[in-house]
N, C-alpha and C positions, 0 to 999 in steps of 0.2 A: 412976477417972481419966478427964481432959478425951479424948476421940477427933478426930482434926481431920473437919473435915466434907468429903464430898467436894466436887468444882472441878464446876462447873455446866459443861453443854458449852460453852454461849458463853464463860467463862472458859478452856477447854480450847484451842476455837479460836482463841483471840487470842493465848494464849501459843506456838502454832505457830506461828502466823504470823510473833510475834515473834521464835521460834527459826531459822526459816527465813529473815528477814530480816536476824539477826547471821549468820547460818552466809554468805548472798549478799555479807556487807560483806567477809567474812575473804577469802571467793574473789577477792573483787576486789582488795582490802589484798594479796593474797599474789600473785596477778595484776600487781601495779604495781608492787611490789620485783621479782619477777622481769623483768620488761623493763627495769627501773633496772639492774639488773645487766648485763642485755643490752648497754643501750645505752651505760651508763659506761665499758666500754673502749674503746668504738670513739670515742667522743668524746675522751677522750684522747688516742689514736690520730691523731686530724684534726688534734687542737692539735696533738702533737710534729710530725706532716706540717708541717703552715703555719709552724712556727716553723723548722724545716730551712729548708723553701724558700723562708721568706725572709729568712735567712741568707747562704746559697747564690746568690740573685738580689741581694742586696745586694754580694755579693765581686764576682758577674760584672760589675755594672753600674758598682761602683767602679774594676774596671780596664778596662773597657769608655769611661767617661771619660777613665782617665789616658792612653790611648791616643790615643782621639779628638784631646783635649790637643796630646800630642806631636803627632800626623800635621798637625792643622792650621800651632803654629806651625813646624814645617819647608816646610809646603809655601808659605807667607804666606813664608816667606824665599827660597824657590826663585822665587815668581813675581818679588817686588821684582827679583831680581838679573838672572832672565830681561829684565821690559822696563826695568833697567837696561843691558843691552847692546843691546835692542831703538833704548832709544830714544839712547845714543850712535852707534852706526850711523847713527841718520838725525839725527842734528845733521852727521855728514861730509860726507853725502848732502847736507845744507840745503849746507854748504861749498862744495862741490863745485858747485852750484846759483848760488850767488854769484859764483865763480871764474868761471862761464860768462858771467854776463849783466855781468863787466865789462871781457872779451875776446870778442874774436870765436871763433867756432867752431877754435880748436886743438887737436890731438889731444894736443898733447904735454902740457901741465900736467893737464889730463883723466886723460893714462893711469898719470901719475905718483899722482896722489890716489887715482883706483880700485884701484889696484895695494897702494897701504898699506893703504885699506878691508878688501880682498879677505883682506890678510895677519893683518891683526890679527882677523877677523873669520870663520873656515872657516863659518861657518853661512850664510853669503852663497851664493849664486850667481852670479849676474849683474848685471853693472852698464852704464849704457848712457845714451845720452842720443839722444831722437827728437824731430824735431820737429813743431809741430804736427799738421800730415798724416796722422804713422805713422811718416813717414820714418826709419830709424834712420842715425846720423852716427857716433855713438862708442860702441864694446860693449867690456866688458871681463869674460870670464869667470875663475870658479875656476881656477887652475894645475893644480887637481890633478883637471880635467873635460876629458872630449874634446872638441875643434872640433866635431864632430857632434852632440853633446848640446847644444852651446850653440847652432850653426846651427838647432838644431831648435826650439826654443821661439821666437829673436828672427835674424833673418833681417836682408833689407835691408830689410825693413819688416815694421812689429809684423802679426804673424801670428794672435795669437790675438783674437778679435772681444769679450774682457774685458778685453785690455790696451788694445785701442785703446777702449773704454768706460771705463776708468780713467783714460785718458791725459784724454778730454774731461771728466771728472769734476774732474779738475785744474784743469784750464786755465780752467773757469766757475769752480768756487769759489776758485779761487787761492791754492788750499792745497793740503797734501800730503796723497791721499787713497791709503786703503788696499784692499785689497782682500781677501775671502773664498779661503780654503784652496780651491786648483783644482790637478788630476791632473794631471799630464804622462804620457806612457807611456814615453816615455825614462828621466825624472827623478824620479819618485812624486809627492810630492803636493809645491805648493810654493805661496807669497804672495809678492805683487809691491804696490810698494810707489810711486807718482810725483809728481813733486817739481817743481814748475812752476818754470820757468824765466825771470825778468823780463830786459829789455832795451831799457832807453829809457821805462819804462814801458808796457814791450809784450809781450805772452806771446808767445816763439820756441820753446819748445819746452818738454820734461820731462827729469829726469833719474829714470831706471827704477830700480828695485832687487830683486830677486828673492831671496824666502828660502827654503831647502831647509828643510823641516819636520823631516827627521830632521837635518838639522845642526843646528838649534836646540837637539835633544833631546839630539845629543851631547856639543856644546860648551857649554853654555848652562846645561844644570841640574847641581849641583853631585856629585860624584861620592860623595859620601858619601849622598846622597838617594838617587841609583841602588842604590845598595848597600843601604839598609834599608827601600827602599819600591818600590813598581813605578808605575812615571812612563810617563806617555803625555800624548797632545797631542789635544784633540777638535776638531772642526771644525764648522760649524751642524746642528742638530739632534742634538746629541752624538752624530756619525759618528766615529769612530774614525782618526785619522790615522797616526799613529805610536805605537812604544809600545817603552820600554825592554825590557819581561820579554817571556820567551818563552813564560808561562802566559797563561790567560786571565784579565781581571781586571773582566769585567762583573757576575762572582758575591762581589766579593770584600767581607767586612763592612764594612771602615772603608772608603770615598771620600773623597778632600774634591776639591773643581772651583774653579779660579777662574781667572775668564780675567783674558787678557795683555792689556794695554794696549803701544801704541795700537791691536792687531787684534781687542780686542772689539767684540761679542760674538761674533765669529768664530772666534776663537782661544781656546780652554780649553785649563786645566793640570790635568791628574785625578791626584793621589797617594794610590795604593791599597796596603794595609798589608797585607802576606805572611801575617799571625799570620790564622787563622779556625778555630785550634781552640782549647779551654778550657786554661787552665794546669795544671799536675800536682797543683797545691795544691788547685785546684778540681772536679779529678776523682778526689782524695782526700776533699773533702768530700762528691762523688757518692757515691761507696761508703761512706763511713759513715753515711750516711743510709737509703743501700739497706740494710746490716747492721742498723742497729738496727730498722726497719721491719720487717724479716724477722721479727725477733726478736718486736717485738711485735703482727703479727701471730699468729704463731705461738701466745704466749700469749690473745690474743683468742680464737680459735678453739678452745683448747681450755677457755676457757670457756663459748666461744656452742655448744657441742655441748653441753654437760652441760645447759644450760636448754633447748636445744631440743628433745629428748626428755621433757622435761617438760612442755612447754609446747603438745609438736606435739597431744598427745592432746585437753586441752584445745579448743586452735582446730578440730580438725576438725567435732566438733560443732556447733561453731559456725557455720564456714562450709559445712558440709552444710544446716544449716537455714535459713541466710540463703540460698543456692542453692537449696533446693526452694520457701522464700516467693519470690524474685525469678523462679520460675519459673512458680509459679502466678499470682502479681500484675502481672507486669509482660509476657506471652508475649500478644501480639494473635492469633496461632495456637490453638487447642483443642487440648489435648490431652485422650489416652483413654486408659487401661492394663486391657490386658484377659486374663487369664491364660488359658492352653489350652483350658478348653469354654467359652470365650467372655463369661465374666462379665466383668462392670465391675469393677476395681479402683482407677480410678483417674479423678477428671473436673479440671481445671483449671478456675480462675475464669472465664478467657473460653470454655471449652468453655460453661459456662452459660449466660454471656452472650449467646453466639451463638442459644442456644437455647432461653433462658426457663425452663429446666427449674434446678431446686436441685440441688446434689450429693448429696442425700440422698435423690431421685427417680431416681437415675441408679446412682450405687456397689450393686452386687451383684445388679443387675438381667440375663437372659439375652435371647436374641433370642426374637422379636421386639424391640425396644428401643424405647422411648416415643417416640424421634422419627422413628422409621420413617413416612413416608408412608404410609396405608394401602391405596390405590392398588396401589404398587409396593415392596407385600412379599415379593414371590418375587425380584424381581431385588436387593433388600437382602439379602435372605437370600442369594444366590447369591453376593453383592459380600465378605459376611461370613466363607462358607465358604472360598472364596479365599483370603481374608485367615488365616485358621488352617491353612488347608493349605500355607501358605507361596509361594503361586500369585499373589499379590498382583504386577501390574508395576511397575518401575520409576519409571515415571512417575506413579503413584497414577491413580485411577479417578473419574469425573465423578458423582455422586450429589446427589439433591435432598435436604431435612433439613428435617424438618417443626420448626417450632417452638411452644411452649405453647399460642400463640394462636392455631395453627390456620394461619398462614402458610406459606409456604414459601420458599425458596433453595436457589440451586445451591451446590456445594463440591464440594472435591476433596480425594480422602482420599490419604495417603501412609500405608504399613503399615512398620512396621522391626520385628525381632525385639529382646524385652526379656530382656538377659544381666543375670542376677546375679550378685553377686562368685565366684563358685566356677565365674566362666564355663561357666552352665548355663541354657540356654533358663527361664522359667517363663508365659512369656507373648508378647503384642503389645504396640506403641504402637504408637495410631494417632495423626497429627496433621490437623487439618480446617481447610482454607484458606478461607474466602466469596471465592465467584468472581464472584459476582452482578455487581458493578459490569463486571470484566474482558471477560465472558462479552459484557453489553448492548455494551461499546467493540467488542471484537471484531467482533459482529455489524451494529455502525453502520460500522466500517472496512470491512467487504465488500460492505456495502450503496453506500456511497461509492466504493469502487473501482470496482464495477460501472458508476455513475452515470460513474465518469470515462472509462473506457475505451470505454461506449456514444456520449460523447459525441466522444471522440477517431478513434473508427472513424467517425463521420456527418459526420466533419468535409468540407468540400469541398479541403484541403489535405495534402501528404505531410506527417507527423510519426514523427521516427526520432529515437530517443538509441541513441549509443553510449560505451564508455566511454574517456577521454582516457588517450593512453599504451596501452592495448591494444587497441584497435580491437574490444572485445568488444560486439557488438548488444544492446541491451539492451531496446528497446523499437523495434516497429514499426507505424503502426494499418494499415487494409486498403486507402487508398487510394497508399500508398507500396508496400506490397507486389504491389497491380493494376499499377503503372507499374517499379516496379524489379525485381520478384522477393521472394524473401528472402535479399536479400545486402546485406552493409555497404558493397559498393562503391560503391551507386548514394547513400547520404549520402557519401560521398568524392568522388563525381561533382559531385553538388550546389552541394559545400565549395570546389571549385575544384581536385581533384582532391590536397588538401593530409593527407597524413599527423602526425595529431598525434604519435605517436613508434612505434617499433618496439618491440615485447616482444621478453626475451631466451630463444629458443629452448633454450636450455643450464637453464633452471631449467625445476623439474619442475611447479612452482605458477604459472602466469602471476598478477603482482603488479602493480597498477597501480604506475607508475614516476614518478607525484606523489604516491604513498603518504607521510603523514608530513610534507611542507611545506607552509607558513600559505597556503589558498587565497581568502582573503578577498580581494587584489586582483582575482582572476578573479571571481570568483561576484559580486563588486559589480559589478562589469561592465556597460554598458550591450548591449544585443542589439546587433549586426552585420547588416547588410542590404548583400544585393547583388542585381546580376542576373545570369542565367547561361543558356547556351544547351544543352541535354543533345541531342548529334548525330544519338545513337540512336534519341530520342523524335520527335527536329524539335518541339519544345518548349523557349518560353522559360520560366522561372520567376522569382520574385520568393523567395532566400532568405533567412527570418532565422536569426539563429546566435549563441548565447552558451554562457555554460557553467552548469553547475546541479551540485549536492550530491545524488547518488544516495540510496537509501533506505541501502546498506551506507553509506555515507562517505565511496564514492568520488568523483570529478570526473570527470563527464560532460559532453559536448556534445549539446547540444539544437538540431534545423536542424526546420523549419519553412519547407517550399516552397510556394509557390500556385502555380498555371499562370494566365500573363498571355501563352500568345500571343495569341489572340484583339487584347486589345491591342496587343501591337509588331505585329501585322499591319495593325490600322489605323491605328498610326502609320508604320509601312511607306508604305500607301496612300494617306496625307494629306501623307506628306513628296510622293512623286511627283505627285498632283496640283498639290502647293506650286511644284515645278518645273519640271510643265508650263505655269501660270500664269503663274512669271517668265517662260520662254519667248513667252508671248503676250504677255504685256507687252510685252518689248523690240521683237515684229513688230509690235504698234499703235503702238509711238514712234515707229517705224524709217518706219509710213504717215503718221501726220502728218509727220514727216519729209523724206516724199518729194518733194515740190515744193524744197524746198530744197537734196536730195540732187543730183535733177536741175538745177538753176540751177550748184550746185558741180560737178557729171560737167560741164557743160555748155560752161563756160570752158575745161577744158584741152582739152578735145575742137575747142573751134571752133578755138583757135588751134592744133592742132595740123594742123588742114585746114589753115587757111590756109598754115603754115610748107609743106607738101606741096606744096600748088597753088602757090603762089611761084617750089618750090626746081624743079618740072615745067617751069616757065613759063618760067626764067630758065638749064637746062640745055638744054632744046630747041632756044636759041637763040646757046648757048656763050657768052651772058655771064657767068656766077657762077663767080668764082675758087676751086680747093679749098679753101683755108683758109676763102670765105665759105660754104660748103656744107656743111666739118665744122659750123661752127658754127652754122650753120641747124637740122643734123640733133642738134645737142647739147640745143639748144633744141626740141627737138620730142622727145627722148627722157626730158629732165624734165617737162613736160608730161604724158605716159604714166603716167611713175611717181608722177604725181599723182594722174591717176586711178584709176591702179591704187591707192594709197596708200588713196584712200576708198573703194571694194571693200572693201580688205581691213579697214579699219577696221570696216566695218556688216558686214562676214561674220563677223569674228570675234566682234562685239556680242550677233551674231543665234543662232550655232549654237548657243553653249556651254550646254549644262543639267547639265550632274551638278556640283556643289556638289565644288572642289577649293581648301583650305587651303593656301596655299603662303608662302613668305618672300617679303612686297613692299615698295616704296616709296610712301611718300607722295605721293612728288615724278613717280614715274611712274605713280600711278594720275588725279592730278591733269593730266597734259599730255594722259593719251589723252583723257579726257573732255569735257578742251578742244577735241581735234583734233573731235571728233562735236559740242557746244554752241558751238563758233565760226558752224558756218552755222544754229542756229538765231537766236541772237542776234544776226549781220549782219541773215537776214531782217527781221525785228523793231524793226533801228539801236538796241538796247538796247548796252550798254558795260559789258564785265564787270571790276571792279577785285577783283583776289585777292591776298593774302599765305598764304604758308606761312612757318612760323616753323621757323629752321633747326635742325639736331639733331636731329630725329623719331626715334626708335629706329624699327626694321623692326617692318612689321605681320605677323602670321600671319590673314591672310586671301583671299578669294577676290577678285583684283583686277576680274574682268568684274561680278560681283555687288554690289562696292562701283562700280564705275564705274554701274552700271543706279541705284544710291540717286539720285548726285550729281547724273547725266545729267538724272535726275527731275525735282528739286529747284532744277535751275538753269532745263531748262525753265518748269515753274511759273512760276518767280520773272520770267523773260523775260515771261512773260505775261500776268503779275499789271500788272505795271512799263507793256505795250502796253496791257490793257484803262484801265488808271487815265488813259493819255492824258499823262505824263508829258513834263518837256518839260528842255532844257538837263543840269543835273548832275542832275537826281535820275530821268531817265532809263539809268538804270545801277544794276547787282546787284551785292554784293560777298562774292567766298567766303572765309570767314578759317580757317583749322588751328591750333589753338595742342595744345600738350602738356601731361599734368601728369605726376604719378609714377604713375598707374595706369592713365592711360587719353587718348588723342586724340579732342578734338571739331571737328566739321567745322560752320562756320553759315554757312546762306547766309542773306542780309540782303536785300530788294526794298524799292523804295517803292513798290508798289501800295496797293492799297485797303484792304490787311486781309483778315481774315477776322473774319466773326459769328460770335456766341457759341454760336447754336444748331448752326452749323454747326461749329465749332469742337469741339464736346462728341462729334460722328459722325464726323469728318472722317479717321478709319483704321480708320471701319466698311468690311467688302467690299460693292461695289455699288453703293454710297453717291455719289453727286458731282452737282455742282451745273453742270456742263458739260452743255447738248443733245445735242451729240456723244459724251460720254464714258462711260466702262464702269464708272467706280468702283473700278477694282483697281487703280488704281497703287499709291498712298500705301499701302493696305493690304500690298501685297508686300512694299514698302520695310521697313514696318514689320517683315514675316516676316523678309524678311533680316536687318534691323540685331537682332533678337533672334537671329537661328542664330549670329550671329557675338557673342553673350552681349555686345550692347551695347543702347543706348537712343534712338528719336526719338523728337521731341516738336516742338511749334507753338506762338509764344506774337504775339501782336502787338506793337508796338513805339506809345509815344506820344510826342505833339511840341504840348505845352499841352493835353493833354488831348483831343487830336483824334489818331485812329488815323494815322500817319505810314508804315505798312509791319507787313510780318512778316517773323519771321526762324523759320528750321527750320535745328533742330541734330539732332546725329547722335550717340552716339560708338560707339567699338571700345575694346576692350582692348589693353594692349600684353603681349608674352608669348605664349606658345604656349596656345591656348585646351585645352580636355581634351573630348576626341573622345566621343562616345556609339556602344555596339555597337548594330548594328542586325541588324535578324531577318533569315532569308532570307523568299523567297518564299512565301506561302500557299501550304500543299500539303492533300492530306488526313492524317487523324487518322493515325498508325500505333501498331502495336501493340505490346503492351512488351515488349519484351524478354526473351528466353528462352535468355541465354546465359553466367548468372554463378549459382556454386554456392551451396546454400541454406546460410544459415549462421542466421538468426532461429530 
């Protein structure tokens, strides 16, 4: 007989394959009915949930409507009824209104009509009729209210400053205007109501009407409403006025709100419905819903245990192998597994990577190990035994790693011991981090720091952070510690001796106290600049100061001081030569001047000889009667005090030098100047025409120092007006003042010759002038003044057909208090710093 022949191996292998590939379908086939299993009750489960709850959500929301329902239309019939009594009330009121305006002011049909209002009506309070003014004529309160309560809201005249606003609210629109829910503290809260009163076609007055808000609430809404619902009254902004129930009813499900007419929107009706828990039906359905759930979970689960014992074994497998692939394939870390005498058992994909080498060049290899540097094999070795003797630190150890090509990198090795399931040591894991990039930052960060802190010590400036809220130093460089010490004090000093906040001694941690809150308005911030005098140093500085984000994330203050005395001291010594210059000036006015001064001493003086020799002449001889002798001598004593008067004018002109700001007038800085440019301008026969324009607000400034501008300025002009050779009207100056909202300009007008253009362009240079005689500093001082006093001159010429007709020079000042500048003391020598505050840097 036939033998079968044997199956060739490649037949062999194809039919394994094929068996192995039915055997993989069944695993899965049996794999996918098992999780159907799994997952078919709990799906069920979700249905019977969902159809419960929404069941359940459909009962609540069916009586959650019928409710809504009912609560509306009751409260739509509470409000109709409310401003149906609202607004019969004020048709009485309109009655009452009529009554007035076709009788004269009688009390008695008035008190007759209020008096039924009041009866038929307890929600009333107050009834009253005022006229125009305020004045109240006729009141008539509630019967069942005290004289005191009613004197207290309406009085002989309306009291409250919304009723008499109501009242005028009437009387222009000519309607009856209502007013917003306002408190009384006698009364609680109450609405007034005024009813404009015609007469002749003529508004005499209001008739008032005040409504108690809780008597609306009592008499007003229906007693069967109070009883199944909780009623209250809201006022604007749904304030709460009154309220029927004595629960709260801001929590309560059902609302409904609808304001009263005619006190909308002022006046809201809120009816809040008691019910806010579930009916017993519906918490019958709770619980059977709960029971049957129980129930099936219950059977779920003790399905989902029987496959999950069967199933768990399966998965773990699984998910052991996809966790050791996702560990090797996806770890940018190396790892290394190495059992007790050191062998490789173990390399990760990136452990290669990192290194060039295959895992079949690495697994079962001893130390020395292929990527040892050869260099620095003993201290590998030494890093290795460590690592097996369990010596390895914490932190893992710096080591370089040669790779395939001969390269090299820094890493850092972490050591952990490797437990298997029988929790029993058999080995190490290593894991190896590339530092390389870290390492070069590192190294550029300290190189950079270096660069910064060299440049912040060379600086010629203090530089201090501290940190805001605890005053903790945080940075000082060497030229702040030369001048301060090492204390925080001296940036407080700096600051303006300003504390940014206190830490609290009672904690054990000092905790910045902006810890936690958005600092981006501060740190956008622009820098802060002042100046500041430090006592100790006799040194001014220039500080800036903002705030900055520390390296932790605190908020710190950054101050940056220069030393500017130097500066303020020659501004010091430029202000006082500035004023002894004014000073010279006004003695070189005061010598041209003097021919003029003396023609003026010279008048009261001669006649006062004369009155003397006279009254000698004519007593000698016993003719002069005492009454002609007082008046001789009367006459000779105003004389005196004339020339005493110009003395004292040119002394006071002459002494004054230190620059003092005071409160003055326009109109007296203008007479004295007159009283000193009168005799230059007599000399002269020039005719000075001036206006000041009235209203001036007061100046804050120095009146001797503006009189030396003007004094100036008019000379000039006298003299511009003599050289021109001027003849009739247009020999005459004229000074005008006028005002605006920020500032007074003064012009003085001449008709001289002008000024040229080139001279024009110098003409408040120092030294400068076109005078043989003259010194060139007047104009220039002028100028220095009218800038101390943070105002402006200036020269323009004036034309008349195009031929120069005159120049005019204006001036102004500020009006206001100007803002003063500190100034330094006196040049002294350098002193040394200070050596009396505790080191804290």
């Amino acid at each position: 007989m036939d033998h079968p022949k044997p199956l060739s191996a490649l037949r062999r292998r194809s039919w394994t394959q094929r068996l192995g590939l039915l055997r993989a379908r069944a695993l899965l086939r049996r794999m996918q009915s098992d999780r159907v299993l799994l997952v078919l009750p709990l799906v069920v489960f979700i249905l019977f949930l969902a159809a419960m709850a929404a069941l359940v959500s459909y009962s609540q929301q069916a009586d959650l409507q019928r409710d809504k329902d009912n609560l509306q239309r009751d409260s739509e019939w509470a409000q109709q009824r409310i401003s149906l009594d609202l607004t019969l009330a004020q048709d009485q009121v309109q009655a009452i209104a009529n009554n007035l305006s076709l009788h004269d002011d009688r009390p008695g049909p008035f008190d007759v009509q209020a008096l039924r209002l009041l009866r038929r009506y307890p929600q009333i309070f107050l009834v009253y009729y005022a006229h125009t003014d305020g004045t109240v004529v006729f009141k008539k309160g509630n019967p069942n209210l005290a004289t005191e309560q009613i004197a207290a809201l309406v009085g002989k005249t309306l009291k409250r400053a919304n009723s008499l606003q109501l009242v005028q609210q009437a009387l222009i629109s000519q309607r009856t205007a209502y007013s917003t829910p306002f408190k009384s503290v006698d009364n609680g809260w109450l609405l007034e109501t005024a009813t404009p009163v015609m007469r002749n076609d003529q508004l005499v007055g209001v008739v008032g009407l005040v409504y108690s808000v809780d008597g609306i609430l009592r008499n007003s809404v229906p007693e069967d409403l109070n009883a199944s619902y909780a009623v209250s009254l809201l006022g604007p902004d749904n304030q709460l006025l009154d309220s029927a129930s004595s629960q709260p009813i801001r929590d309560k499900a059902l609302q409904y709100r609808a304001p009263l007419p005619p006190f909308e929107p002022g006046l809201v009706l809120q009816v809040s419905s008691y019910r806010s828990s579930p009916s017993w039906t519906t918490k019958g359905l709770y619980w059977s819903v709960f029971l049957l759930s129980a129930l099936t979970l219950w059977t779920l689960l003790t399905s989902w245990n029987q496959l999950r014992q069967r199933l768990s074994a399966q998965e773990a497998l699984t998910r052991e192998t996809a966790f050791r692939r996702a560990i090797e394939n996806s770890l940018s870390t190396g790892m290394q597994a190495v059992d007790m005498q050191g062998r490789i058992q173990y390399v990760n994909l990136s452990f290669c990577r990192m290194t060039g080498f295959e895992d079949s060049d690495l697994i079962g290899s001893q130390p020395p190990y292929p990527y040892w540097p050869s260099h620095q094999g003993a201290e590998m070795a030494l890093a290795i035994q460590q690592s097996l003797d369990g010596l390895a630190p914490p932190s893992g150890f710096a080591l370089k790693i040669r790779r395939k090509n001969g390269s090299e990198f820094d890493a850092r090795v972490y050591v952990s011991p490797l437990i298997d399931v029988r929790e029993k040591q058999t080995g190490w894991i290593m894991s190896v981090t590339d530092i390389t990039e870290p390492t070069r930052i590192r190294q550029e960060l300290a190189a950079s720091h270096e660069r910064f802190v060299a440049v912040l010590e060379g600086l010629d400036a203090a530089v201090s952070v501290i940190s805001l809220g605890t005053e903790e130093p945080l940075f000082a460089n060497k030229l702040y510690r030369q001048w301060f010490g090492a204390s925080v004090h001296g940036h407080l000093m700096l600051n303006g001796g300003q504390m940014t906040s206190v830490a609290d001694d009672d904690h054990v941690d000092t905790v910045d106290s902006f810890a936690g809150l958005p600092a981006d308005e501060i740190l956008d911030g622009h820098a802060n600049a002042h100046e500041t005098h430090v006592e100790a140093l006799d040194r001014w500085f220039d500080v800036r100061q903002r705030y900055m984000q520390w390296v932790d994330g605190r908020v710190a203050q950054l101050l940056i001081a220069t030393d500017i005395t130097p500066r303020k001291r020659a501004e010091e010594t430029a202000r006082k030569q500035e004023e002894k210059a004014q000073i010279t000036s006004r003695l070189i006015t005061m010598g041209e001047m003097a021919s003029s001064l003396a023609h003026e001493l010279n008048q009261p003086l001669t006649a006062i000889s004369n009155y003397t020799s006279g009254m000698i002449a004519r007593v000698k001889t016993h003719g002069m009667a005492q009454h002609e002798l007082v008046d001789a001598l009367e006459k000779t004593g105003r004389q005196a005090q004339r020339a005493a008067g110009v003395i004292k004018r040119v002394r006071d002109f002459v002494k004054k030098s230190e620059p003092a700001r005071v409160s003055c007038r326009v109109q007296d800085i203008v007479r004295n100047t007159l009283e000193l440019a009168d005799i230059e301008l007599t000399r002269r026969n020039v005719r000075l025409l001036n206006f000041v324009a009235p209203g001036i607000p007061t100046l804050y400034a120095d009146p001797i120092l503006i009189e030396q501008v003007l004094l100036n300025l008019l000379r000039n002009a006298a003299e511009s007006v003599d050289k021109a050779g001027r003849q009739g009207n247009l020999r005459s100056i004229e000074l005008k003042i006028m005002p605006d909202a920020e500032r007074v300009t003064f012009t003085v007008k001449d008709h001289g010759t002008g000024i040229d253009q080139a001279v024009m362009e110098r003409l408040f240079e120092a030294f400068y002038t076109t005078k043989a005689e003259g010194l060139g500093i007047g104009l220039n001082i002028c100028r220095s003044i009218i800038e101390y006093h943070q105002g402006r001159l200036w020269a323009e010429n004036y034309y008349n057909q195009g031929v120069i007709a005159g120049c005019l020079f204006s001036f102004t000042l500020p009006l206001g208090a100007p803002r003063e500048r500190p100034r330094p003391p006196a040049p002294s020598g350098d002193s040394a710093p200070p050596d009396f505050l505790p080191s804290r840097f």
